[in-house]
C-alpha positions as CSV (number, residue, x, y, z in Angstrom):
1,X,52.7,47.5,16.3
2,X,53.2,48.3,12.7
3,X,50.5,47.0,10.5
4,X,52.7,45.1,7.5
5,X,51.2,43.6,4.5
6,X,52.1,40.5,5.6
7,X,50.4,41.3,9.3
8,X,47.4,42.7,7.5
9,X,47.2,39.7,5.3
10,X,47.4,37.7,8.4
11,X,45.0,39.1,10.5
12,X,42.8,39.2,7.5
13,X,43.6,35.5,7.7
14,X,42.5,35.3,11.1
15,X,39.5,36.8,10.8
16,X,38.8,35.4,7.7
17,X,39.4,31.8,9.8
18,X,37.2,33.0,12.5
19,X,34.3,33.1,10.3
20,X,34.5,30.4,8.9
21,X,34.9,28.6,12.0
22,X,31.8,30.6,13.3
23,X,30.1,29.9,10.1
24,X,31.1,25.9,10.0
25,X,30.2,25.8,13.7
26,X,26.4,27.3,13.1
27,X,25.8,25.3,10.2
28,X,27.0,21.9,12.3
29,X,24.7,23.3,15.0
30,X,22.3,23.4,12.6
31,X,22.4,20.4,10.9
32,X,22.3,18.6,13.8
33,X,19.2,20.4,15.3
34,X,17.9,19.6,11.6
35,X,19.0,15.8,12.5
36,X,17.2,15.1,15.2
37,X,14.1,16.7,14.2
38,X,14.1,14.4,11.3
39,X,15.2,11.4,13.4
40,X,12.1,12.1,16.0
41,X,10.3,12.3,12.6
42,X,11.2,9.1,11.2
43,X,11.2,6.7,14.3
44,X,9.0,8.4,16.2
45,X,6.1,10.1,14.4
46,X,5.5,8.3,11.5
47,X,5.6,4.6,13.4
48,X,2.8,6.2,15.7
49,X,0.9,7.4,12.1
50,X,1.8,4.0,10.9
51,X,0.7,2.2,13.9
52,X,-2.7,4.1,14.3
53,X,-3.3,3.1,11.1
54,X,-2.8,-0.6,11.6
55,X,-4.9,-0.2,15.1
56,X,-7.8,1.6,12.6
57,X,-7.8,-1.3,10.3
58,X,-7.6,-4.3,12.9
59,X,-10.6,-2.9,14.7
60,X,-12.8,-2.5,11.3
61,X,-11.2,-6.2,10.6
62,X,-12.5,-7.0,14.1
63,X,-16.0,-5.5,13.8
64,X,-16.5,-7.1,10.7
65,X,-15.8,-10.2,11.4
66,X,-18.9,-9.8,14.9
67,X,-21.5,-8.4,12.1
68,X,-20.7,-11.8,9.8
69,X,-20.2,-13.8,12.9
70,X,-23.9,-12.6,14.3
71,X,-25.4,-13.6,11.0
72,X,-23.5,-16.6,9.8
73,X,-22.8,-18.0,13.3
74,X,-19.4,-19.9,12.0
75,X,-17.4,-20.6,15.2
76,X,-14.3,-19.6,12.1
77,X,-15.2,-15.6,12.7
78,X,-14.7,-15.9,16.3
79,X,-11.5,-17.1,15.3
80,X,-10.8,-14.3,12.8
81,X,-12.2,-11.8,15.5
82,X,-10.1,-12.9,17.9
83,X,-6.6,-13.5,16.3
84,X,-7.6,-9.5,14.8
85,X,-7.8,-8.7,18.0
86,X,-4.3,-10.0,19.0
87,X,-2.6,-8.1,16.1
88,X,-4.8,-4.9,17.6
89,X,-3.0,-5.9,20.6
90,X,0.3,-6.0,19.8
91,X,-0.1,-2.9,17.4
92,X,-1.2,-1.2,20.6
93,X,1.9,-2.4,22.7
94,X,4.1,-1.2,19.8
95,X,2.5,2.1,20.4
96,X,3.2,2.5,24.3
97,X,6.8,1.8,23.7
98,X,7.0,5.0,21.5
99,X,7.5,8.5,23.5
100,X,4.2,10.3,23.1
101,X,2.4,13.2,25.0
102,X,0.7,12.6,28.2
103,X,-2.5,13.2,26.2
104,X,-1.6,10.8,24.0
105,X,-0.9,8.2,26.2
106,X,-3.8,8.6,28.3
107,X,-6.0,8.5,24.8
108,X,-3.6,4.8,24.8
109,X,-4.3,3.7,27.8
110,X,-8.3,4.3,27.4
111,X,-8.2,2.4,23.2
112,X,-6.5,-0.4,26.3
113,X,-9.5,-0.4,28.1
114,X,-12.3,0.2,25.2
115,X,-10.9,-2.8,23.2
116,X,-10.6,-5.2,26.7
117,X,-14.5,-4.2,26.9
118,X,-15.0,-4.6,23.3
119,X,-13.5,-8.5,23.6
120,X,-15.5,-9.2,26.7
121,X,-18.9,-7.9,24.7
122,X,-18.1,-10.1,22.0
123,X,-17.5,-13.1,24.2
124,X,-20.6,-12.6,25.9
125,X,-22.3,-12.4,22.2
126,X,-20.5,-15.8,21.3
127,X,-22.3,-17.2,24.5
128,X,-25.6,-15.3,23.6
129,X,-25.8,-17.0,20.1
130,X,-25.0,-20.7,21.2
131,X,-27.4,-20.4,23.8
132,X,-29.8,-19.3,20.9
133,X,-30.3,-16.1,22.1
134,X,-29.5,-14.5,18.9
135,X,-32.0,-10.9,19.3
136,X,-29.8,-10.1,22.9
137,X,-26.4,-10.9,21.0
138,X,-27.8,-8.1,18.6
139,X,-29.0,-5.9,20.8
140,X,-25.8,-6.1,22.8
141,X,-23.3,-5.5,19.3
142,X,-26.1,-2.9,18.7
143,X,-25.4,-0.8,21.8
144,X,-22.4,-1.6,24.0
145,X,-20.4,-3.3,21.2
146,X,-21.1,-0.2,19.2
147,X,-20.4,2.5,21.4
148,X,-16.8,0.7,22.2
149,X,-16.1,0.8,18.8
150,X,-16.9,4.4,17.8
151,X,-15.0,5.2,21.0
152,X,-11.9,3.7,20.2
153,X,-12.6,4.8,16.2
154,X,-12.6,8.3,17.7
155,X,-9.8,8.1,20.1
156,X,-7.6,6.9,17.3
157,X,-8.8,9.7,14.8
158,X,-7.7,12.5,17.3
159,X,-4.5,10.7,18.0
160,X,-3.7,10.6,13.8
161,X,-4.9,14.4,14.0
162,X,-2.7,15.3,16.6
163,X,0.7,13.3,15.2
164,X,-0.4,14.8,11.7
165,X,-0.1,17.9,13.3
166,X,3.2,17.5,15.1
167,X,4.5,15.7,12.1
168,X,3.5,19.3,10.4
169,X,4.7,21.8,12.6
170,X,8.2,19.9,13.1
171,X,8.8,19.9,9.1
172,X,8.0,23.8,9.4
173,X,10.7,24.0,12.4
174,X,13.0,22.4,10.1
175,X,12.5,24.4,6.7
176,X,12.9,27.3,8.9
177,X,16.1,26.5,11.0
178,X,17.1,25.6,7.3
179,X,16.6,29.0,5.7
180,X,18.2,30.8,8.4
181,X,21.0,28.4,8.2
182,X,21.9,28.9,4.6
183,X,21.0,32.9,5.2
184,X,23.9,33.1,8.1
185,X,25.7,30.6,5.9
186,X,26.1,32.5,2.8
187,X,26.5,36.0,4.8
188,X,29.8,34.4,6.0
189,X,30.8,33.6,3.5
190,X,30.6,36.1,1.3
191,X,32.3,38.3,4.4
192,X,35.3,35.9,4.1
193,X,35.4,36.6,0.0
194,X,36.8,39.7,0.7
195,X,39.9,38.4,2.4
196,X,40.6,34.9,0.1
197,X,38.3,34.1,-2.9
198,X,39.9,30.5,-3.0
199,X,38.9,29.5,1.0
200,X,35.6,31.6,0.4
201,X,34.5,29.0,-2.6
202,X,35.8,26.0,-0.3
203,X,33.3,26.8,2.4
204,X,30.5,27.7,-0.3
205,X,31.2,24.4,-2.0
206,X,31.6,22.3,1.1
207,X,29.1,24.2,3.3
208,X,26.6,26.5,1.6
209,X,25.6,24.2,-1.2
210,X,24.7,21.1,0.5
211,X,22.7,23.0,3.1
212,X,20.8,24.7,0.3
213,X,19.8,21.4,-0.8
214,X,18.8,20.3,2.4
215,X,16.9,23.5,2.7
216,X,15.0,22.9,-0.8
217,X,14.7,19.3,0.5
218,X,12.8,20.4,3.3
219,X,10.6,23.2,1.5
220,X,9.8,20.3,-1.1
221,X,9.1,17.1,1.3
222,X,6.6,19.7,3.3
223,X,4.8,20.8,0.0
224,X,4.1,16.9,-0.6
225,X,6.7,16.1,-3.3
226,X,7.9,13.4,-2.3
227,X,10.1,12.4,-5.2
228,X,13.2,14.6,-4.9
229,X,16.0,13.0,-4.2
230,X,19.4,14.6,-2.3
231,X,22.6,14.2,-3.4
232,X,24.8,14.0,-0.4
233,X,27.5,11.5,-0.6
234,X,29.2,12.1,2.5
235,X,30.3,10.5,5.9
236,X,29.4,13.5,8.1
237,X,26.4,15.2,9.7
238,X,25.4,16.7,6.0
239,X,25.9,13.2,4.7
240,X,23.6,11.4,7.5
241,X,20.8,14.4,7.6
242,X,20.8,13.6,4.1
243,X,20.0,9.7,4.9
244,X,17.8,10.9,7.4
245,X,15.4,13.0,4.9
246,X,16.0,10.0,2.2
247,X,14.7,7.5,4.8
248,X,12.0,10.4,6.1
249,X,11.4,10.0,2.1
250,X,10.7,6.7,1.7
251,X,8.2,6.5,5.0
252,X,6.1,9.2,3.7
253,X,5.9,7.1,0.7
254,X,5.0,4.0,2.8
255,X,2.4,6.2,4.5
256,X,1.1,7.1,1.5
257,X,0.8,3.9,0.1
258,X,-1.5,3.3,3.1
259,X,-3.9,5.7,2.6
260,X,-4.3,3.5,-1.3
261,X,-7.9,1.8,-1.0
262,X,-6.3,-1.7,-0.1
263,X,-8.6,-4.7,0.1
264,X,-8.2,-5.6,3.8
265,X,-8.9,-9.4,2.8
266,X,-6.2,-10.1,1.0
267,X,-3.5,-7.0,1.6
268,X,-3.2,-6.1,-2.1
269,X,-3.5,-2.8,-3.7
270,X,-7.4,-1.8,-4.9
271,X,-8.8,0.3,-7.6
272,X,-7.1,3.2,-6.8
273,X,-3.8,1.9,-6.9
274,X,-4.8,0.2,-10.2
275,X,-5.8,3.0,-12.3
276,X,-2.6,5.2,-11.1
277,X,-0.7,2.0,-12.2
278,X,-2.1,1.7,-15.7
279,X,-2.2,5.3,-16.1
280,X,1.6,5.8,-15.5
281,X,2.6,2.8,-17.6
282,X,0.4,4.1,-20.3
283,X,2.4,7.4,-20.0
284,X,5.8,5.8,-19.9
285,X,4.7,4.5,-23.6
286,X,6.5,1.1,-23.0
287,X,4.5,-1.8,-23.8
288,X,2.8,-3.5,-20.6
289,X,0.1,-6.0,-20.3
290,X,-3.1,-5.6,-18.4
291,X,-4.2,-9.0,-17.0
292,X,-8.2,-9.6,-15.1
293,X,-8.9,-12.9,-13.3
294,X,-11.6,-13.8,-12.6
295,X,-12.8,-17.1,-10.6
296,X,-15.8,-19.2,-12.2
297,X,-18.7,-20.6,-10.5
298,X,-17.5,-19.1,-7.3
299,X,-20.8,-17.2,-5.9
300,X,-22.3,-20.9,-6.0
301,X,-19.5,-22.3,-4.2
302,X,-19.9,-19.6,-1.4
303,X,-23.4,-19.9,-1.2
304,X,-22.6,-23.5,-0.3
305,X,-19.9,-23.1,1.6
306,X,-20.0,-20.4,3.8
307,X,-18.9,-16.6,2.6
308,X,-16.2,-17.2,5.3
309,X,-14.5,-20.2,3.5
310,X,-15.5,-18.5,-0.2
311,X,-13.2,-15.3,1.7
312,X,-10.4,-18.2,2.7
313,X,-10.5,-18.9,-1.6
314,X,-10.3,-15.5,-2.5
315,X,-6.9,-15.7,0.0
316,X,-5.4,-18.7,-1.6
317,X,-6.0,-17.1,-5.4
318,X,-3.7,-14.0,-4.1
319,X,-1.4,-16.2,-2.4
320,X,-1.0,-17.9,-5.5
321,X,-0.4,-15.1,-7.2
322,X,1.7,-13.3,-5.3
323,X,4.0,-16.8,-4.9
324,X,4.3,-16.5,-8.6
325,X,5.7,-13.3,-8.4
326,X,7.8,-13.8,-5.6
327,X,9.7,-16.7,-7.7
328,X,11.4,-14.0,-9.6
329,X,10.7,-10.3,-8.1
330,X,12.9,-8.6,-10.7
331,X,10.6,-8.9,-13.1
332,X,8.7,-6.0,-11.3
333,X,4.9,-7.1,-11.9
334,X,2.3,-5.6,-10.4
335,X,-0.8,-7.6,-8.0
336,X,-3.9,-5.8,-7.1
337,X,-7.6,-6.8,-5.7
338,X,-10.2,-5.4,-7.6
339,X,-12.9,-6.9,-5.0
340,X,-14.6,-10.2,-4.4
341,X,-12.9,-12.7,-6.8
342,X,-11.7,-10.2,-9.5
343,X,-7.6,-10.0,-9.4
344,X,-5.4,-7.8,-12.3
345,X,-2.1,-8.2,-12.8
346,X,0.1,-5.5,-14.7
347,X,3.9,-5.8,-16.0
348,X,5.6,-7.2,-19.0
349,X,4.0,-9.4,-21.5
350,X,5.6,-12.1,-21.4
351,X,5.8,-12.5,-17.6
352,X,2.2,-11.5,-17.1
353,X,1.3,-14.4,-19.6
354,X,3.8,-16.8,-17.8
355,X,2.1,-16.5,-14.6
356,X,-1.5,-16.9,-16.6
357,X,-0.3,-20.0,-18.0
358,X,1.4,-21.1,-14.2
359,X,-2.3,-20.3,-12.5
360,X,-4.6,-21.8,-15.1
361,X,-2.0,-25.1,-14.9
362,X,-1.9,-25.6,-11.3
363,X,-5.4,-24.0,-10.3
364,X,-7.4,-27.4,-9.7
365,X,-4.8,-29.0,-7.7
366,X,-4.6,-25.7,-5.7
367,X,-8.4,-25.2,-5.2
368,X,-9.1,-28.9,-4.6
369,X,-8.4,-28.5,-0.9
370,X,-10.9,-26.5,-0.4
371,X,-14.1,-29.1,-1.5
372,X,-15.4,-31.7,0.6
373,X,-14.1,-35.1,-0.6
374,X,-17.5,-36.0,-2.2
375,X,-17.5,-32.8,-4.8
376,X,-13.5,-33.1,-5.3
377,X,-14.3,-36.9,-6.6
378,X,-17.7,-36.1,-8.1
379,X,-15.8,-32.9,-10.3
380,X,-19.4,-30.8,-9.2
381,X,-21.0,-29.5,-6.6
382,X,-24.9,-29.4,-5.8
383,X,-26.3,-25.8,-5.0
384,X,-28.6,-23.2,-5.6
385,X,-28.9,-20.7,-9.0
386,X,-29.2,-16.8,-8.4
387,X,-33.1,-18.3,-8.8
388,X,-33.2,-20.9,-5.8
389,X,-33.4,-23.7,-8.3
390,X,-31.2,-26.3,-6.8
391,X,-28.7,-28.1,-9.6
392,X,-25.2,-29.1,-10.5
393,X,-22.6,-26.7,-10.9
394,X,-18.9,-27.5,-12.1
395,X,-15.8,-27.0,-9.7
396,X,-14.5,-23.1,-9.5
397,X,-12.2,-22.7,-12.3
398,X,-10.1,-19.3,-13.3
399,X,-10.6,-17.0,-16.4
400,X,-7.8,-14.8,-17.0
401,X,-7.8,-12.3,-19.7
402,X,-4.7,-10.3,-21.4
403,X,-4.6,-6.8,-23.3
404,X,-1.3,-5.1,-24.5
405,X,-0.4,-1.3,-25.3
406,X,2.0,0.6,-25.1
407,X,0.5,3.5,-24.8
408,X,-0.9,4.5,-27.8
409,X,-4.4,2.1,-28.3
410,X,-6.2,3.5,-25.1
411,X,-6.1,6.7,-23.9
412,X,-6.3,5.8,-20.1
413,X,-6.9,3.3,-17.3
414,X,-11.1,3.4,-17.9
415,X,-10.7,2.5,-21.5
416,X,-8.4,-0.2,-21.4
417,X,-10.0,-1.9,-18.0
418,X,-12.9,-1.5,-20.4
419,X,-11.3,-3.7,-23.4
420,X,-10.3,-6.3,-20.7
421,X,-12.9,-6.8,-19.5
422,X,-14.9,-7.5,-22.9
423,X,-12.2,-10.0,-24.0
424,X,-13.1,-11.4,-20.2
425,X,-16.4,-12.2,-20.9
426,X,-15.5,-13.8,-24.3
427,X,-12.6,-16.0,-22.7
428,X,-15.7,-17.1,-19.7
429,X,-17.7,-18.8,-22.2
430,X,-14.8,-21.2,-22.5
431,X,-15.2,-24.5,-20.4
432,X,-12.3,-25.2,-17.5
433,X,-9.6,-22.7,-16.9
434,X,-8.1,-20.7,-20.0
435,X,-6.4,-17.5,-20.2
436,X,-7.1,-15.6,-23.5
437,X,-4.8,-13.0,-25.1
438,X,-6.4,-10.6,-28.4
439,X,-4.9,-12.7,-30.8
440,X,-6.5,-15.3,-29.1
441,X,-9.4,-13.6,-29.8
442,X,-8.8,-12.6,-33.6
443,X,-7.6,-16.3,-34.6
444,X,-10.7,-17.6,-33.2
445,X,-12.8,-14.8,-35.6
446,X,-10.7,-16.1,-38.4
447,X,-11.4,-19.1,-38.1
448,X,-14.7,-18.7,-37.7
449,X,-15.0,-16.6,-40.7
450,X,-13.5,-19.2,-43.0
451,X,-15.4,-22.3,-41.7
452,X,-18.7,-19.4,-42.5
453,X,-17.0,-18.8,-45.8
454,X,-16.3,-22.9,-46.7
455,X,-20.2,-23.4,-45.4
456,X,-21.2,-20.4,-47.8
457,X,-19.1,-22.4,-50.5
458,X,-20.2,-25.6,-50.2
459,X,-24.2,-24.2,-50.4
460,X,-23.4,-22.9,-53.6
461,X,-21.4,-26.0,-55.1
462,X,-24.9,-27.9,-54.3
């Protein structure tokens, strides 16, 4: 058969067709390998992280609420112990539904066992204490209660370890059957170039580019940076890999956010969290407001009280708090836990001061609750000073204190915490609730200085 131009042009053609088909059909081949790596990532992997994690922080919720329980004796901890326990529970049943290793699941099934011992132990305590046998119930956290907890601390630590290394190796698979994707990819391609520049850019565009940025996607997630995004606007397996890795995205940052030093009272984010908050807002160099609260009065209370109902306070305050902000989320404010009864609130101005205003208003109808009914109608309580001297102290009140910058006042998170928490102590020598803002501050210097300067004025008139 006589090779025409038209005959050459077509086989060329042809050829041309049969790599791209061969180059479409490894890159789908691909991308789906790449899909369900990332799928087993994202449903799989990080929910058993996630779930470890949870497991982790029920148990330390669980054994500190025995140590208070063995001192304070408050029938309330064995409550908090054992509804902890239940959400340790149901964290672990969460956990066996999840496809794992068989040396996971046998690490499960012994966490099963440890914890059921660990329950038992702390029931036999509870009957130890009310049967006034208090050195035994000690003896037995000391020992058996101990040893099931470091066991099942341990067991969890190696099953982290191992799904951090899983999680590790499978993000290697995939930046790897990435790489050789776009490699093949692009060889194809540039094959077909010689035969029709116009289909050769078509599968570049619509094949070699998107994979590239999959490729980069994957290079960057494993390195840790988790803020890339991937643009991928399309209803095929490119378009759902790249909602896979957005999603995988988003869960790292979840995980992340776990790892933050969260008070595991109250659930908010701690001093970690903070500073990298203030520090970021003071970098954006938009004007924010840095907001301490502080309760008054409210070591007395717990002394009286019990630590376990002070805790229950400390709860409300942050519920409060957080209700506020709930009311309208779009204003984006920002809720962390210092510690103890020490709150800060970050965001705009004018909301932070609206919810200041809010707490300090409804505070002592909140709060009320929480006396008995002879302190709520007295307006005081009796208990002891940091020296043992027994005397009146007024009902817990809240101090809340306000500084502004945008950026270009303090230098960093230490400095302005610093400033906040001088104006704090200022607006604490103020009786009942208040909330105090610098101006607050300078008005009250002012005025200050010309009642001094009237005095000084009237001394020389006499």
């Amino acid at each position: 058969m006589k090779l025409t131009i038209s005959r050459k042009l077509l086989l060329g053609y042809l050829f041309m067709a049969l790599l791209t088909v061969t180059a479409g059909a490894y890159a789908l081949f691909n991308l789906q390998k790449l899909y369900q790596v990332a799928y087993d990532i994202t449903a799989h992997r990080f929910v058993l992280l996630e779930q470890s994690k949870k497991l982790a922080d029920a148990l330390v919720a669980q054994e500190s609420a025995e140590r208070r329980f063995l001192i304070l004796k408050d029938p309330v901890l064995e409550d908090i112990f054992n509804q902890r326990s239940g959400e340790f529970q149901a964290a672990l049943e969460k956990v066996r539904r999840l496809p794992v290793t068989d040396t996971t699941a046998q690490a499960i099934d012994e966490i099963d066992q440890f914890h059921k011992r660990l329950k038992d132990l702390f029931n036999e305590e509870g009957r130890l204490i009310r049967d006034g046998r208090d050195a035994e119930a000690r003896e037995l956290s000391d020992t058996a209660s101990r040893q099931s907890i470091e066991a099942i601390a341990k067991l969890l630590r190696a099953i982290q370890a191992t799904t951090d290394k899983e999680i590790n190796e499978q993000m290697n698979l995939v930046a790897g059957q990435g790489r050789t994707a776009v490699n093949l990819t692009l060889g194809l391609g540039l094959s077909s170039l010689l035969l029709g520049i116009v289909l050769a850019l078509l599968i570049t565009r619509s094949i070699s580019k998107p994979i590239k940025q999959l490729q980069q996607a994957t290079a960057m997630i494993a390195d840790g940076r988790l803020d890339h995004r991937i643009e991928a606007r399309r209803d095929d397996e490119i378009g759902a890999l790249a909602k896979s890795f957005a999603h995988m995205t988003q869960r790292l940052r979840e995980l992340e956010a776990l790892h933050l030093d969260a008070s595991p009272l109250t659930g908010l984010p701690g001093n970690l969290a903070i500073e990298n908050r203030i520090n970021y807002l003071l970098g954006q160099k938009k004007k924010f407001a840095l907001c301490q609260v502080d309760l008054d009065n409210f070591k007395p209370f717990a002394d009286k009280y019990g630590y376990a109902w002070g805790s229950e306070v400390i709860k409300e305050v942050a519920a409060v708090l957080s209700g506020y902000i709930h009311e309208n989320p779009a204003t984006g404010l920002f809720l962390g836990h210092i510690g103890g009864d020490d709150y800060v609130l970050i965001g705009d101005p004018f909301e932070v001061e609206s919810v200041c205003r809010k707490l300090v208003a409804d505070f002592q109808n909140r709060i009320r609750r929480f006396y008995s009914d002879q302190d709520a109608a007295n307006g005081y309580f009796i208990g002891r000073d940091r020296h043992g001297i027994i005397r009146e102290f007024p009902l817990v009140t809240v101090t809340a204190a306000l500084v502004v910058d945008d950026g270009t006042r303090f230098a960093d998170a230490l400095t302005m915490g610093r400033a906040v928490a001088e104006l704090k102590e200022y607006a604490k020598t103020l009786p009942g609730s208040n909330y105090v803002t610098e101006d607050d501050v300078v008005n009250h210097r002012l005025a200050m200085s010309n009642a001094e300067q009237k005095t000084l004025d009237l001394e020389d008139a006499l």
